[in-house]
C-alpha positions in Angstrom: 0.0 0.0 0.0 2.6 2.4 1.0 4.6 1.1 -2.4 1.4 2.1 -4.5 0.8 5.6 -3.0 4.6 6.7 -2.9 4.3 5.6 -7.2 1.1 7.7 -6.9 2.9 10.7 -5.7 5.7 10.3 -7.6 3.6 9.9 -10.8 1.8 13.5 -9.8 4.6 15.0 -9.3 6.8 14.2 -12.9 3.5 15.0 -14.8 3.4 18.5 -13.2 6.7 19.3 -14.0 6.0 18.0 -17.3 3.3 20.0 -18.4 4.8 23.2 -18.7 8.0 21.3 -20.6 5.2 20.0 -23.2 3.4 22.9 -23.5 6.8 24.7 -24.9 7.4 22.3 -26.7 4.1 22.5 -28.7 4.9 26.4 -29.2 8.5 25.5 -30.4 6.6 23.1 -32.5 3.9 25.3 -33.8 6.8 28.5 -34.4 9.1 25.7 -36.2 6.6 24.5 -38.2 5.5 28.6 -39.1 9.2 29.1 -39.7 9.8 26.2 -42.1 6.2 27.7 -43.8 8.2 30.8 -44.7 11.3 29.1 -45.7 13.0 30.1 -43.0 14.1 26.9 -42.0 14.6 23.2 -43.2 11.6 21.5 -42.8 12.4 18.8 -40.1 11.8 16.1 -42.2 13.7 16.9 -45.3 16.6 18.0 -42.8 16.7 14.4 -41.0 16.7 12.6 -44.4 19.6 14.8 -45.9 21.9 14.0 -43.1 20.7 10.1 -43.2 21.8 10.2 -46.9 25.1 11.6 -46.5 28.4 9.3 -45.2 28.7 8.4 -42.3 25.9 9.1 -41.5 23.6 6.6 -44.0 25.7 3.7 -42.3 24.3 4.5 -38.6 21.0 4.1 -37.3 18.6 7.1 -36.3 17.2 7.1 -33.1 15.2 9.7 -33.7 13.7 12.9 -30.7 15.5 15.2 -32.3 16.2 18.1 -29.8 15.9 21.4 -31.2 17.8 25.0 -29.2 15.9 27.7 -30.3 18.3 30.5 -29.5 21.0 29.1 -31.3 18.8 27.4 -34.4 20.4 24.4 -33.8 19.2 20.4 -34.2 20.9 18.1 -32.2 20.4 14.5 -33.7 21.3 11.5 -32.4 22.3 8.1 -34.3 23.8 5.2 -33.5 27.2 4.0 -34.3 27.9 0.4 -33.5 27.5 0.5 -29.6 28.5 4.4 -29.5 25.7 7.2 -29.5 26.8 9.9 -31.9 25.4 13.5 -32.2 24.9 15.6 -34.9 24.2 19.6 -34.4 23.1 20.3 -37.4 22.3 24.5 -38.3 18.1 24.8 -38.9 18.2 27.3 -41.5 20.8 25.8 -44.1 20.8 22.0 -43.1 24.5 22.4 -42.6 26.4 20.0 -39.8 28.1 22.5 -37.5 28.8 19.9 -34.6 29.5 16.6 -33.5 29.7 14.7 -30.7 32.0 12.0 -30.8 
C-alpha cells in the first residue's frame, strides 16, 4: 500500500513538471513549423533525411527525438554507431552539420 501511494505521488509530481516542458514544446513546434512555412528553415523532415543520406551518417542508425535549441537554431540528432551514440548539431536554417559529438 505504501509502495502504490509513494508511485502515486511520484507519478503526480513528474506530470506537473511536465506539463509546462510539453506545452513549450508545442509552441517550439507550432513556431518551427510557421518558420519552415516561410522558408525560414529546413523543414524537419527533409533536414533528418539529408543528413541520413550523406556518409557516415547513412551507415548509422537514427534514433530519432531530435532536440531542437531555439536560440541558437540548432538540431541536435542522435544516431547510433555500433555500440556508441553519436550526435549531430546540425544549423536549422541551411541543413549544414556544425557539430558533433564524438
Amino acid at each position: 500500500m505504501f509502495r502504490m501511494i509513494t508511485l502515486s505521488l511520484a507519478s503526480a509530481a513528474l506530470l506537473a513538471t511536465a506539463a509546462p516542458t510539453m506545452a513549450r514544446g508545442d509552441r517550439d513546434q507550432d513556431q518551427l513549423r510557421d518558420a519552415a512555412a516561410q522558408g525560414q528553415v529546413v523543414p524537419l523532415g527533409k533536414l533528418i533525411s539529408d543528413i541520413r543520406s550523406r556518409s557516415p551518417y547513412r551507415d548509422m542508425t537514427y534514433l530519432g527525438g531530435p532536440q531542437f535549441d531555439q536560440q541558437r537554431m540548432i538540431y541536435a540528432l542522435k544516431f547510433m554507431d555500433g555500440s556508441q551514440v553519436v550526435v549531430v548539431y546540425v544549423d536549422a536554417r541551411t541543413g549544414r552539420i556544425v557539430g558533433r559529438k564524438p
